[in-house]
TILO-719110 format. One line per field, with one value per residue: residue number from 1; x, z, y of N, C-alpha, C in turn. Coordinates in steps of 0.001 Angstrom, whole numbers, plus 500000, padded with zeros to 6 digits. Atoms other than C-alpha are relative to their C-alpha. Layout:
N
i [NUM | ...];
n.xx [X | ...];
n.zz [Z | ...];
n.yy [Y | ...];
ca.xx [X | ...];
ca.zz [Z | ...];
ca.yy [Y | ...];
c.xx [X | ...];
c.zz [Z | ...];
c.yy [Y | ...];
# end
This chain:
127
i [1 | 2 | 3 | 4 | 5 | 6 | 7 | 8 | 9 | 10 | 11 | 12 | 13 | 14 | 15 | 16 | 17 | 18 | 19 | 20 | 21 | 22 | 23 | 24 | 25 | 26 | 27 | 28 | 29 | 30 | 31 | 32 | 33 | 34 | 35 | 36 | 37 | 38 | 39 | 40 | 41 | 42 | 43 | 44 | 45 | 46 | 47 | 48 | 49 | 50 | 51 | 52 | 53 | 54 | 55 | 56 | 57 | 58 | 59 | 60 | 61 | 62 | 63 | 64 | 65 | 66 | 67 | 68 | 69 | 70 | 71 | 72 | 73 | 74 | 75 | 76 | 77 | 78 | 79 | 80 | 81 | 82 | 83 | 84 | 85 | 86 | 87 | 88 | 89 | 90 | 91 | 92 | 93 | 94 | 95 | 96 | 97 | 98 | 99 | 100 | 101 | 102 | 103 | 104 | 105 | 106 | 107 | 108 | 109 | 110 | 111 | 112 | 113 | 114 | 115 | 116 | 117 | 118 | 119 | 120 | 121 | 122 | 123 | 124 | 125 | 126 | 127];
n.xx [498653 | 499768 | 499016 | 500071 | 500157 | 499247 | 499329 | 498246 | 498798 | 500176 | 500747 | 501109 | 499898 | 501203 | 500399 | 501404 | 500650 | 500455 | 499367 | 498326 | 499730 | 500675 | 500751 | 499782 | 500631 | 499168 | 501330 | 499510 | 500828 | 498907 | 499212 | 499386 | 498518 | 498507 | 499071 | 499409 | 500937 | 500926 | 501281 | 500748 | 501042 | 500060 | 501162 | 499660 | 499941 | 499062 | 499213 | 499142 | 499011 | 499530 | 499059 | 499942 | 500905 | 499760 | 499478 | 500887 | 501063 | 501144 | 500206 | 501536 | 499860 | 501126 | 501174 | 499217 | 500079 | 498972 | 498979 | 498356 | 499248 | 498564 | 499063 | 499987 | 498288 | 499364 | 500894 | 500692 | 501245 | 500300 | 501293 | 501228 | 500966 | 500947 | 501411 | 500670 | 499906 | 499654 | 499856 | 498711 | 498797 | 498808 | 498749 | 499678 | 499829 | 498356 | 499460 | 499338 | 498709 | 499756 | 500958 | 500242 | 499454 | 501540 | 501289 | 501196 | 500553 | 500979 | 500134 | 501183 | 499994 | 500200 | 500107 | 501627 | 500113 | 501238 | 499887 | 498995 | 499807 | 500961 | 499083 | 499378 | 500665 | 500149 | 498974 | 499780 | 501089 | 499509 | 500047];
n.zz [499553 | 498699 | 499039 | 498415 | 499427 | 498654 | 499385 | 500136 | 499009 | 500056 | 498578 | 500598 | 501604 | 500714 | 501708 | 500594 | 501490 | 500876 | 501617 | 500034 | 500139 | 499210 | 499727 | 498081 | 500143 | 498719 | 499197 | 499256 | 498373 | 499090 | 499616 | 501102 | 500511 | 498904 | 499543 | 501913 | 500111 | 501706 | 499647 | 501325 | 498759 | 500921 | 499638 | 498674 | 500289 | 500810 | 499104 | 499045 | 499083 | 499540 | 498888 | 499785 | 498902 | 498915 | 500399 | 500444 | 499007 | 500938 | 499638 | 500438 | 499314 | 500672 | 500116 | 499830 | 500590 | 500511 | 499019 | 500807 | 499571 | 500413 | 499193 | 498181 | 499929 | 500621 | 500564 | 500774 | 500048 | 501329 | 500676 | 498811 | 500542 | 500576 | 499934 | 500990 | 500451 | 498479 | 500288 | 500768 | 499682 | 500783 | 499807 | 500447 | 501251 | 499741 | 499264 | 501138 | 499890 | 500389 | 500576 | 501549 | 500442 | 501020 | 499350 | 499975 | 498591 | 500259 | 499197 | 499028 | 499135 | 498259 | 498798 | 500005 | 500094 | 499538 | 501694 | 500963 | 499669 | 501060 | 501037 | 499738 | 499167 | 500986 | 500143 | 499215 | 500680 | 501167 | 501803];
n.yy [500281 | 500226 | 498806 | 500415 | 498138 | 499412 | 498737 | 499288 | 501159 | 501383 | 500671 | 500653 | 500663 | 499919 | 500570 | 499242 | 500155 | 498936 | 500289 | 499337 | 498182 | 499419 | 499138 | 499852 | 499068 | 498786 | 499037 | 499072 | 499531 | 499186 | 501579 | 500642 | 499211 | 500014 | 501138 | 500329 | 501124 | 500522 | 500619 | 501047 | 500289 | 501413 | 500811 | 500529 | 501378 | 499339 | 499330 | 500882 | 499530 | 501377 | 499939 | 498566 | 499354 | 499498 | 498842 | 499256 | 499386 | 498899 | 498559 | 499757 | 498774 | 500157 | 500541 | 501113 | 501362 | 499788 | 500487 | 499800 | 500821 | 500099 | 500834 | 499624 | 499903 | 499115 | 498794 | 499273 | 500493 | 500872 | 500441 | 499212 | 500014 | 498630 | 499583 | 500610 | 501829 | 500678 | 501677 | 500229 | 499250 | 498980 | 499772 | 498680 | 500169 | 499661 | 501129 | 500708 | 500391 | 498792 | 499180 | 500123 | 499312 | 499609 | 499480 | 499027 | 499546 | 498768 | 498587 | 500456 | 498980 | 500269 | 498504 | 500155 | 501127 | 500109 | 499523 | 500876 | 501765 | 501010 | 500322 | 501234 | 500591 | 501722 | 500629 | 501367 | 501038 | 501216 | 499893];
ca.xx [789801 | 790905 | 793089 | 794847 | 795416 | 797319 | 797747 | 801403 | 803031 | 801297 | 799389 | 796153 | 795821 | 792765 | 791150 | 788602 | 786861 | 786174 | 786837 | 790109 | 789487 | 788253 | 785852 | 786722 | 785383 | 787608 | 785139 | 786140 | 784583 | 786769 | 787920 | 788433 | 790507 | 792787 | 793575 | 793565 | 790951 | 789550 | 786461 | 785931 | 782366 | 781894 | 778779 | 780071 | 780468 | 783237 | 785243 | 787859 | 789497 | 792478 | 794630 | 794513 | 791246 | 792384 | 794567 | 791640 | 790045 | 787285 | 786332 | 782385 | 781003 | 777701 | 774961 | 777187 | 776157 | 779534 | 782232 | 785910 | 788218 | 791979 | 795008 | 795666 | 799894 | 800525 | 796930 | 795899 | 792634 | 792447 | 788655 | 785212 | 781994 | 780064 | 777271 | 776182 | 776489 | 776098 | 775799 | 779076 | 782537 | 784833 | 788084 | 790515 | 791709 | 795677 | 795994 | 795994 | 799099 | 800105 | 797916 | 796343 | 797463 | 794035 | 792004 | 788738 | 788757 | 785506 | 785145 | 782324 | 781226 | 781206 | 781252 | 777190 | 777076 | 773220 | 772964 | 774996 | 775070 | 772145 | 774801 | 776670 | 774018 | 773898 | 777226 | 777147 | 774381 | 775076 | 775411];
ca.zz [663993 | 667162 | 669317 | 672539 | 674383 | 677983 | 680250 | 680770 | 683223 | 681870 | 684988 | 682793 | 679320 | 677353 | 673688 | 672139 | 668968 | 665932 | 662213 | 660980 | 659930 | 663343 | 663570 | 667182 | 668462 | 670163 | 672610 | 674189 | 677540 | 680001 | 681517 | 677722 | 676270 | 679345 | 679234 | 675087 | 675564 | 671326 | 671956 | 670477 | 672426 | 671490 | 672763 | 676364 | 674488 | 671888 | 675271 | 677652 | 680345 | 680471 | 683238 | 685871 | 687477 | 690643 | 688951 | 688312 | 690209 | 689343 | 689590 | 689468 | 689677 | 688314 | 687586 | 688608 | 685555 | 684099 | 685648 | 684595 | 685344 | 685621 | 686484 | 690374 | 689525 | 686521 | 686010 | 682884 | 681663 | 679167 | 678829 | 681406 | 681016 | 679190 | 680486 | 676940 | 676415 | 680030 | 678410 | 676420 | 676787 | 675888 | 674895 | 674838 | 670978 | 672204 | 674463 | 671677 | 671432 | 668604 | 667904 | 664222 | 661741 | 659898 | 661975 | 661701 | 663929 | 664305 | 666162 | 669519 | 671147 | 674800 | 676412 | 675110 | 675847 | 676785 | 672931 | 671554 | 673258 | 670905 | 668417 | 670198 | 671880 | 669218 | 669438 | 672288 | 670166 | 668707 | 664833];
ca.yy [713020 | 712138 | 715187 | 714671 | 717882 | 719172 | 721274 | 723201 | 720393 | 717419 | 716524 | 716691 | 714975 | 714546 | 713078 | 715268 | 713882 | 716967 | 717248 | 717820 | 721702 | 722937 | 725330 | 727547 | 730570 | 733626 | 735065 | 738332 | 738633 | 739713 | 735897 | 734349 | 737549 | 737528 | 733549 | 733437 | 730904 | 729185 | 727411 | 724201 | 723133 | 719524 | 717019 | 715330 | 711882 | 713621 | 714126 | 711946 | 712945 | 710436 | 711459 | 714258 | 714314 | 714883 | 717822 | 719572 | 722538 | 724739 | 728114 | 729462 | 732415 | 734030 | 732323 | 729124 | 726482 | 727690 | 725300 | 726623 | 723983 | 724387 | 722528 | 722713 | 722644 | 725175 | 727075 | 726546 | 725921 | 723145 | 722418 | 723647 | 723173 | 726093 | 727955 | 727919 | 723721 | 722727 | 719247 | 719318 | 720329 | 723307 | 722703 | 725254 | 724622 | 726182 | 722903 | 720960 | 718811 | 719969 | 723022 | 722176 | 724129 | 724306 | 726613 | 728320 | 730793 | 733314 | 736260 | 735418 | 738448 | 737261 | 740996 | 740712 | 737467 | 737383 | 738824 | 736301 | 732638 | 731302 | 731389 | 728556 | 727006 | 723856 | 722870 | 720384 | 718336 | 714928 | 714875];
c.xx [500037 | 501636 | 500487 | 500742 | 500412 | 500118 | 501787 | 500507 | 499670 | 499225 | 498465 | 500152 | 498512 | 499602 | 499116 | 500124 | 499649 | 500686 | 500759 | 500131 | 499004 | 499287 | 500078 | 499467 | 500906 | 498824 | 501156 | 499508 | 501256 | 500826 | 500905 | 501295 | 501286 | 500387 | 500153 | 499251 | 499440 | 499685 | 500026 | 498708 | 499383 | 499088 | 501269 | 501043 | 501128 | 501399 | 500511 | 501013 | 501265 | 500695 | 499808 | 498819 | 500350 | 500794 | 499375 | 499560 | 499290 | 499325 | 498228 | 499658 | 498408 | 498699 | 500113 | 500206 | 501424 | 501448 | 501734 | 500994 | 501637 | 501014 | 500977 | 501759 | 499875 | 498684 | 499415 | 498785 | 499394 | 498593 | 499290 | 498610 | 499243 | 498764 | 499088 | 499256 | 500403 | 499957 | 501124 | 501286 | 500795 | 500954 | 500934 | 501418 | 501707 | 500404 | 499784 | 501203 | 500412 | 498337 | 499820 | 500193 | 498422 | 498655 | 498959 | 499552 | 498868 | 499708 | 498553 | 500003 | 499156 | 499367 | 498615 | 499813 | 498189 | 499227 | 500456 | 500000 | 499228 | 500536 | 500776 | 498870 | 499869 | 501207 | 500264 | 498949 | 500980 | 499610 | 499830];
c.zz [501520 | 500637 | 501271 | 500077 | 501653 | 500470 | 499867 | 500197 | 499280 | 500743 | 499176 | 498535 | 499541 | 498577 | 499891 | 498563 | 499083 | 498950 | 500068 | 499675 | 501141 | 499733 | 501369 | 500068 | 500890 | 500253 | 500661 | 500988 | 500725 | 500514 | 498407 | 499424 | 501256 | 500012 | 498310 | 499793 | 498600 | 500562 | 499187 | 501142 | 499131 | 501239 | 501045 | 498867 | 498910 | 500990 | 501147 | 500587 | 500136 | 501015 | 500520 | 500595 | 501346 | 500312 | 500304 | 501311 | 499540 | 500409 | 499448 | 500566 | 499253 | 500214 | 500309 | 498968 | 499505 | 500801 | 499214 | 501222 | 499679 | 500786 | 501361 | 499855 | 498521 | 499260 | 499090 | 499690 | 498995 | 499235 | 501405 | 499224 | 499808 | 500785 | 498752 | 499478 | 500983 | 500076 | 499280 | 500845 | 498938 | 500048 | 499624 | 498612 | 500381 | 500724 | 499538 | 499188 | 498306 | 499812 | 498779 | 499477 | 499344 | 501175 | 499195 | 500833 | 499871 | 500950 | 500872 | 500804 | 501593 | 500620 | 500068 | 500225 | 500021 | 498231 | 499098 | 500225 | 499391 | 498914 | 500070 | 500451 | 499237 | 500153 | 501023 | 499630 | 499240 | 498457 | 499595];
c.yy [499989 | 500891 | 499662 | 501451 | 499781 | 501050 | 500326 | 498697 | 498639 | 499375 | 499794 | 499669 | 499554 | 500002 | 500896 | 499190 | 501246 | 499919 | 500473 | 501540 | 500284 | 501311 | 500432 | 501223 | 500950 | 500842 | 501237 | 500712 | 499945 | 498336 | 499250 | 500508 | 499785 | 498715 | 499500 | 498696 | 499767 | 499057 | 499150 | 499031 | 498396 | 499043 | 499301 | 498481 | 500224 | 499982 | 499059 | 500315 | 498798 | 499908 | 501287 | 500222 | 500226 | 501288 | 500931 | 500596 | 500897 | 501060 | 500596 | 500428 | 500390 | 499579 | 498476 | 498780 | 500028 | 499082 | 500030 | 499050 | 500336 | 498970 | 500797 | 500841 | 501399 | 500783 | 499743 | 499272 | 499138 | 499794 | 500584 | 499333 | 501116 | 500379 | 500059 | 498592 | 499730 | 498556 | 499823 | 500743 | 501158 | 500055 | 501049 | 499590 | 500123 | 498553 | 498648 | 499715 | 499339 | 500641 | 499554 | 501660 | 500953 | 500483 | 500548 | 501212 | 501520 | 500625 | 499650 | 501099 | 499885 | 500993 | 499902 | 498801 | 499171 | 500207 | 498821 | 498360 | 498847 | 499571 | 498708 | 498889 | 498461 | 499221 | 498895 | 498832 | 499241 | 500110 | 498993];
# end
């Protein structure tokens, strides 16, 4: 199915491609829990920015491959690129216009993240 997805104001807008019962992941590392961030990490070519790049600003910190992108005017953080799937994108499942009803959502233990990121690490692969 084909999703289109926004920030607060509108200034960014964006298609993601993924099946109609998403599969998302609530990580709880200290950045995700505080912005209520659900992960849907989907292959680059799944992913279209349609309006709003110039919205966009990005925050990186770390180990830097991690590029968190938000909108310049009202903050929030629609999609980034993963340090996990530095070839795909992560959209954030809430900025989905409407939210789907039919989630999946599974528990991602970020805080270990060094423990844990092999778990995602497939998801920006073509199917």
């Amino acid at each position: 199915m084909l999703y289109q997805g926004s920030c607060h104001c509108g200034s960014i807008k964006f298609e993601v491609e993924a099946p109609e019962q998403i599969q998302c992941d609530d990580c709880n590392c200290s950045i995700c829990g505080k912005a209520g961030f659900l992960h849907l990490i989907v292959p680059k070519s799944k992913f279209r920015l349609l309006r709003g790049e110039d919205s966009l600003t990005t925050y990186v910190w770390g180990t830097g491959v991690a590029k968190h992108t938000f909108c310049r005017t009202c903050g929030i953080k629609p999609f980034y690129t993963p340090r996990s799937n530095p070839d795909g994108v992560d959209v954030n499942v809430r900025c989905l216009d409407p939210v789907p009803d039919n989630l999946l959502i599974i528990p991602f233990d970020g805080q270990n993240w060094e423990d844990n990121a092999h778990k995602v690490a497939h998801k920006s692969q073509e199917v």
